[in-house]
TORPAVEX-901411 format. One line per 3 residues: number of its first residue (from 0); their letters; for each residue x, y, z of C-alpha. Coordinates in nm, 2 decimals. Layout:
NUM) A) X,Y,Z  ...
END
This chain:
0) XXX) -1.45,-0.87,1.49  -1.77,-0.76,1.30  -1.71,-0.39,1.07
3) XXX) -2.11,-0.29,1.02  -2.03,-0.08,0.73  -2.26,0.23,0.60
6) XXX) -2.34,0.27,0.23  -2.20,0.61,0.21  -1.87,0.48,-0.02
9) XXX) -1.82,0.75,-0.26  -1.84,0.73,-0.67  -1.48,0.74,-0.64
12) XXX) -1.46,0.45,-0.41  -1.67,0.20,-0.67  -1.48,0.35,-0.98
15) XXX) -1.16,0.22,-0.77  -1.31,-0.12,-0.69  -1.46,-0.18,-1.03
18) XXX) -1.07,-0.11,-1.14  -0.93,-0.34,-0.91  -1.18,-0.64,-0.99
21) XXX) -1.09,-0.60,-1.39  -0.66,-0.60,-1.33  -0.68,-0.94,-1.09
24) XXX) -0.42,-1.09,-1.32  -0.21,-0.75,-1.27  -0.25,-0.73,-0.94
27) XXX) -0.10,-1.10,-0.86  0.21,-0.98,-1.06  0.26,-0.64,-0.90
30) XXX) 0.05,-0.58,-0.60  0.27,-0.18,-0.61  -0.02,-0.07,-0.87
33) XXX) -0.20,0.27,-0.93  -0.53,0.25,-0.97  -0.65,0.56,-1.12
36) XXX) -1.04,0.45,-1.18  -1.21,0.26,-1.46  -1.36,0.64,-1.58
39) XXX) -0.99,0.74,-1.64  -0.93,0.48,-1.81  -1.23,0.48,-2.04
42) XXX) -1.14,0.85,-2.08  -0.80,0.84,-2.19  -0.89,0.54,-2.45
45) XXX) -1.12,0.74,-2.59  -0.92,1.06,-2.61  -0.69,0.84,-2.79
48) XXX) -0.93,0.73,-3.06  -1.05,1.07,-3.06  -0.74,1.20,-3.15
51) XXX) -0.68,0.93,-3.43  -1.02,1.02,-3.57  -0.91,1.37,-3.65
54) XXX) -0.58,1.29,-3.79  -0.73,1.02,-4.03  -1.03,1.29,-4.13
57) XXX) -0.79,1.57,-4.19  -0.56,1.28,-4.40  -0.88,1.15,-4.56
60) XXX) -1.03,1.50,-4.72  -0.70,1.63,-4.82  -0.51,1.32,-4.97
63) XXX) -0.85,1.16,-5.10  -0.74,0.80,-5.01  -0.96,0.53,-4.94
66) XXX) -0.73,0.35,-4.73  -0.77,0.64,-4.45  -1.10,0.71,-4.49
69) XXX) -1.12,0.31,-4.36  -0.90,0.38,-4.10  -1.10,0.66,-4.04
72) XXX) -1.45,0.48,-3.95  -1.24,0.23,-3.78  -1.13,0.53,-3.53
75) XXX) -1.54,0.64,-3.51  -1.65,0.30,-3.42  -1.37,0.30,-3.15
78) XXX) -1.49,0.66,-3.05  -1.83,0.51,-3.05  -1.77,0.21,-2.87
81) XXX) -1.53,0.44,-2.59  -1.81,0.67,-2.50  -2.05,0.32,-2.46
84) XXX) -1.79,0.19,-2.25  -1.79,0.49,-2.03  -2.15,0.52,-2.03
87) XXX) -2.16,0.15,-1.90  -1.92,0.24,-1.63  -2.10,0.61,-1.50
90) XXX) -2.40,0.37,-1.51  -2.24,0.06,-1.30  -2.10,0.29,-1.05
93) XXX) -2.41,0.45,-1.01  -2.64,0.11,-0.95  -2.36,0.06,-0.72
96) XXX) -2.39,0.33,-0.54  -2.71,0.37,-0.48  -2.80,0.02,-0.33
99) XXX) -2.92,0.04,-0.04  -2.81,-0.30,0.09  -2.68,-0.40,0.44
102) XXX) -2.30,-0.48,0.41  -2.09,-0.64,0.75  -1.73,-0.75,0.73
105) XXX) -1.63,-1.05,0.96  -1.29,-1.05,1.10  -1.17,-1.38,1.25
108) XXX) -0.91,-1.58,1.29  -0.88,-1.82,1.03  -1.14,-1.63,0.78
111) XXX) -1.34,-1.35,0.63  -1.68,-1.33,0.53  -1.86,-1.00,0.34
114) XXX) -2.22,-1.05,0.42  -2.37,-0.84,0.16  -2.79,-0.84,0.25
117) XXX) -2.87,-1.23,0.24  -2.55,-1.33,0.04  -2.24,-1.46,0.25
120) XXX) -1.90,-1.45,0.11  -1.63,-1.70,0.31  -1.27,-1.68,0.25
123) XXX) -1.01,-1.83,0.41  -0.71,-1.65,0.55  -0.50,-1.87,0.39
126) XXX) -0.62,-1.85,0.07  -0.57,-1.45,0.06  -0.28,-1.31,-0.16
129) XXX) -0.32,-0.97,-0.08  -0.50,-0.70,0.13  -0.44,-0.39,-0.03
132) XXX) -0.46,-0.03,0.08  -0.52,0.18,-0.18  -0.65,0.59,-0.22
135) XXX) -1.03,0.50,-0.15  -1.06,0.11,-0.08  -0.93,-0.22,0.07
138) XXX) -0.90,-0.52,-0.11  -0.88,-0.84,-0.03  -0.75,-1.03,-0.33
141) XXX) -0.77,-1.42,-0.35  -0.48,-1.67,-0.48  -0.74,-1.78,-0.72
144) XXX) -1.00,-1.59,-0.92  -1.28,-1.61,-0.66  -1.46,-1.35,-0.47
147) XXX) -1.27,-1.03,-0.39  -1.39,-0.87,-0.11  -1.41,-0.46,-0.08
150) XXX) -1.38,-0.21,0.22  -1.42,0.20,0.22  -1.08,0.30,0.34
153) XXX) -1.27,0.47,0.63  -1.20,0.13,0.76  -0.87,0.10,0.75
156) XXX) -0.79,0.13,1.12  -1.08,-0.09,1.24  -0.90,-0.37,0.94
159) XXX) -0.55,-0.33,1.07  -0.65,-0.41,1.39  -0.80,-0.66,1.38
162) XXX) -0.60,-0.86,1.08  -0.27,-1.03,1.23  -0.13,-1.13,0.86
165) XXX) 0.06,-0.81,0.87  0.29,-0.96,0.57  -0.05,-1.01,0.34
168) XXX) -0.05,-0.63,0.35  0.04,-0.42,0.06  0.04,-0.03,0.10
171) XXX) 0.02,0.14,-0.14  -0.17,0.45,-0.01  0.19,0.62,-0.09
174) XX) 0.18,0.59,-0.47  -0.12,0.85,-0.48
END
């Protein structure tokens, strides 16, 4: 079964993919996983250190102690370095989005390729430790740290179908 797919996936679609291919090592211990977006996460990390750079410049003018004006540039290199990170990610999600590459998911049997433009990806059913349904994707998550493969959920029906390892399926389009 070949899945022509479109390149109409939505920013929230590769903030949720780019999510789910940095927690590989949380996913194989609890496939029943959230995943509210890398930009969420980047936000709150930064809200975080934003808030612990005001307490420690409040502490630092009115008790006049070195030791939180340190802790203070610590907390404004961590701003600094939270706003970069979710710079990086706007800008990933964007180069992903805007490729305009022909993408084909292969269905049989025993295996699945992702043939993304002239690049094949092969993996064997029986090397899958998950297919997970999640807000805006499906994943298809190896036993090993290999190539993950990625579908718009648009394609769910089309995937369900046609993929007869019901028990490699994990749900979790209820958690949202």
């Amino acid at each position: 079964m070949e899945i022509l797919m479109d390149n109409n996936e939505t920013s929230k679609y590769y903030d949720e993919v780019l999510d789910i291919s940095s927690n590989y090592n949380k996913i194989i211990k609890n496939p029943r996983k959230k995943f509210s977006g890398s930009r969420r996460y980047a936000l709150t990390l930064t809200g975080i250190a934003l808030v612990f750079l005001a307490i420690f410049s409040l502490l630092t003018f009115t008790q006049k102690s070195s030791i939180y004006f340190y802790v203070m540039v610590f907390f404004a290199v961590t701003f600094a370095l939270g706003v970069i990170y979710y710079i990086m990610i706007l800008n990933s999600i964007s180069k992903l989005k805007n490729r305009d590459i022909s993408k084909k998911l292969i269905l049989e049997n025993d295996h699945i390729e992702f043939i993304v433009g002239d690049d094949e990806y092969r993996l064997e059913k029986s090397d899958i430790q998950y297919v997970l349904i999640n807000r805006y994707s499906i994943s298809f998550i190896p036993k090993t740290k290999t190539n993950m493969f990625f579908a718009d959920i648009k394609y769910k029906s089309q995937i369900l179908e046609n993929f007869n390892e019901k028990s490699l399926i994990v749900d979790n389009s209820d958690l949202y």
